[in-house]
C-alpha positions in Angstrom: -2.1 -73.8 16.7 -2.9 -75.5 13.5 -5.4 -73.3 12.8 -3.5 -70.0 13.0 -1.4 -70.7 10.7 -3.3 -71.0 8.0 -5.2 -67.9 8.9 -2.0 -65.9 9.1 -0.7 -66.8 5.9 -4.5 -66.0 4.7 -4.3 -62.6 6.0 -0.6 -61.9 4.9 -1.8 -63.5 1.3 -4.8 -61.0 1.5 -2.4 -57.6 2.4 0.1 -58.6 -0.2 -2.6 -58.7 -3.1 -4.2 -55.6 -2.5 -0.6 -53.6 -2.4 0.0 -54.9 -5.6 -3.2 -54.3 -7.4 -3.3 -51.0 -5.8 0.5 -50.5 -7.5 -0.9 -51.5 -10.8 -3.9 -49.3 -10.6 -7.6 -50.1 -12.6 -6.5 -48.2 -15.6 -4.6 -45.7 -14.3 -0.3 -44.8 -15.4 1.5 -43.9 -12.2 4.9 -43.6 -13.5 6.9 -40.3 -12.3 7.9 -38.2 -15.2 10.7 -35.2 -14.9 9.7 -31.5 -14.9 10.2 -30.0 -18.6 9.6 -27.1 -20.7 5.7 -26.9 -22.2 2.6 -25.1 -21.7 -0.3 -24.7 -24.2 -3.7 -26.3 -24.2 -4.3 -29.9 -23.7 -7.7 -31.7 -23.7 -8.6 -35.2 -23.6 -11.5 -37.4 -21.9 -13.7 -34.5 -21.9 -11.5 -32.1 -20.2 -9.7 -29.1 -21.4 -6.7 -28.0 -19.7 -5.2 -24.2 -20.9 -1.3 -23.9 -19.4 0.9 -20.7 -19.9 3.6 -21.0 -22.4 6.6 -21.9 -21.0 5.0 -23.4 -18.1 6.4 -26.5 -17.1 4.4 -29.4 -17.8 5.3 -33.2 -16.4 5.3 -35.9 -18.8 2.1 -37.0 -20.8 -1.6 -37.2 -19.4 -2.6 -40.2 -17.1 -5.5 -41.3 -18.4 -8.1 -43.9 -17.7 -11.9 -44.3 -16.7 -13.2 -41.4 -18.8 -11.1 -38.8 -17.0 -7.2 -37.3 -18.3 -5.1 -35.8 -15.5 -2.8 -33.1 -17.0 0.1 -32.2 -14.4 2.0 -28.7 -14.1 2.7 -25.6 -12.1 3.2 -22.1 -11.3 7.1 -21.7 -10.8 6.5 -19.0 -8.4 5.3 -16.1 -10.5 4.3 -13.0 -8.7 0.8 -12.1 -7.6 -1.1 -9.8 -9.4 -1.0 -6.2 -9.5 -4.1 -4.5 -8.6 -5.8 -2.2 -10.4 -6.7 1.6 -9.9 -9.7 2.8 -11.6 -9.6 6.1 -10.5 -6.0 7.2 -9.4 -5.3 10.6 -8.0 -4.5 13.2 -10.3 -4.4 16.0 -8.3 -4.9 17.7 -4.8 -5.6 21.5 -3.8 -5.4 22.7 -0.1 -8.4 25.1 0.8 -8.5 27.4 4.4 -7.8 31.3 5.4 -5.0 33.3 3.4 -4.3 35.7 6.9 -4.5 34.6 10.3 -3.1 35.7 13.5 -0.1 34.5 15.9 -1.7 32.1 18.2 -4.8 31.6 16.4 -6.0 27.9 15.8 -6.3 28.0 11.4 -8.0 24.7 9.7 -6.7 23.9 5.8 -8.7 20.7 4.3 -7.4 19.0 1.5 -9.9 18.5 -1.5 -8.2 15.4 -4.2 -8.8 15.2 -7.4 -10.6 13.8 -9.3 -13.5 13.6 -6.1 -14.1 10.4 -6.5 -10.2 9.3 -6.5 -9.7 5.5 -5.5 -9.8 5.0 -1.7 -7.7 5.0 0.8 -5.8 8.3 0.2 -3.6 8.9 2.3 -2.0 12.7 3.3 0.6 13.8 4.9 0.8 17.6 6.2 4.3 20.1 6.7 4.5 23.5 7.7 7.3 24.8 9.4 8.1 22.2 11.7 4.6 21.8 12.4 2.5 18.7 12.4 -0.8 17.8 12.2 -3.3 16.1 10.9 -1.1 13.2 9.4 -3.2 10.8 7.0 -6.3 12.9 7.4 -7.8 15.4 4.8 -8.0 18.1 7.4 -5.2 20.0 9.6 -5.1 22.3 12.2 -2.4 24.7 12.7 -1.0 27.7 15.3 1.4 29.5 15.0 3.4 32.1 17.4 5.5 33.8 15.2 4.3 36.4 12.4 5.4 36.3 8.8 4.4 34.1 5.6 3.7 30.9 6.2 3.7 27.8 3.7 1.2 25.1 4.2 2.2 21.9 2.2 0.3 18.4 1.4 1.0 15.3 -0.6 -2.2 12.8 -1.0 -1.6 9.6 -2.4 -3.6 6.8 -3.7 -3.2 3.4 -5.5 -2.9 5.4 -8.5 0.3 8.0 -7.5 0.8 11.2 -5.4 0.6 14.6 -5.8 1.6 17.8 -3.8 -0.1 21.1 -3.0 1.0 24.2 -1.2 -1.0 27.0 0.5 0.5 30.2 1.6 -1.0 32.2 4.6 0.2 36.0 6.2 0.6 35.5 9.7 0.6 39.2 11.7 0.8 39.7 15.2 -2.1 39.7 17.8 -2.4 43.3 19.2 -1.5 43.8 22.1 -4.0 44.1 24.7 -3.1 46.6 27.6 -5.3 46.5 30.3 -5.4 49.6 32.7 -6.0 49.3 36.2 -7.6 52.7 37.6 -4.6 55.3 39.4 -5.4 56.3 42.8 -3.5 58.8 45.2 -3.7 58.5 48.4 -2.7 61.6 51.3 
C-alpha cells in the first residue's frame, strides 16, 4: 500500500504538469481575440498573408518558432461566376420550305457562332407540336394543310436566342384506287 501512494501522486504530479505547460505553450500566444473589421496584407516570420479588405481579421499574429499564424475568414461570400468564352449569339433553323400533310419534315438548328460554349440547349414549338426538346434536330408531321411556323430558342452559358422557320403545308393527293367493274347475266 505504501508504495502506491507515492506512485499515484507521481502520476497525478506528472498529468498535472504537462496540462499546464501545454496551456503555456513553447513560444506560442493562445489568447482568443474578438472578430473585427481588417483585411490587407500581413507578413511576418517569412510568410506573407494577402486578406480582402474588409475581411475580418482576429486579433494580432501568434507568433513563435520562426512561423506567424494570421487568422481570418470568408463571411460567406458567393462562389464565383463562371465564365463564357464563347456565348451564343445567334441561332438559324435550316429544313424544307413545302412539305405535305402527313409527311415526316426534319429542321436542324445551326448556333452561332459554331463554336458557341457547350452545352446548348434547345427547345422546339410548332403548333402544339413537340419534338426534339434539347436536341439540335426536330422532326415534325403534320395533318392539316396551311402555313406552318417552326420556332427554336438555343441557349448557352452566354444567353439565348430565338429563330423561326416558316414551311407551306398542302394536302397529299388523293389516291383513288379503282377496282375493275364487272357485269354479270
Amino acid at each position: 500500500m505504501r508504495h502506491r501512494v507515492p506512485l499515484t501522486a507521481t502520476a497525478v504530479f506528472l498529468l498535472l504538469s504537462a496540462i499546464v505547460l501545454a496551456q503555456s505553450g513553447g513560444g506560442y500566444d493562445l489568447s482568443w481575440w474578438t472578430v473585427d473589421g481588417g483585411g490587407g496584407t500581413v507578413s511576418g516570420g517569412g510568410y506573407a498573408l494577402s486578406g480582402t479588405a474588409g475581411q475580418p481579421d482576429a486579433g494580432p499574429a501568434l507568433t513563435g518558432s520562426g512561423y506567424a499564424l494570421y487568422s481570418g475568414f470568408w463571411p460567406g461570400g458567393g462562389a464565383a461566376s463562371p465564365t463564357c468564352p464563347n456565348p451564343l449569339t445567334g441561332v438559324s433553323i435550316s429544313g424544307p420550305s413545302s412539305g405535305n400533310t402527313e409527311q415526316t419534315l426534319t429542321f436542324t438548328a445551326s448556333p452561332d457562332p459554331a463554336d458557341a460554349t457547350t452545352p446548348i440547349t434547345y427547345t422546339w414549338s410548332t403548333d402544339g407540336l413537340v419534338s426534339g426538346q434539347g436536341t439540335a434536330t426536330a422532326t415534325y408531321r403534320w395533318n392539316t394543310a396551311g402555313t406552318k411556323t417552326v420556332q427554336v430558342t438555343a441557349s448557352n452559358c452566354g444567353g439565348s436566342a430565338n429563330a423561326s422557320h416558316s414551311i407551306e403545308i398542302t394536302s397529299a393527293a388523293e389516291h383513288k384506287i379503282y377496282l375493275p367493274f364487272t357485269v354479270r347475266n
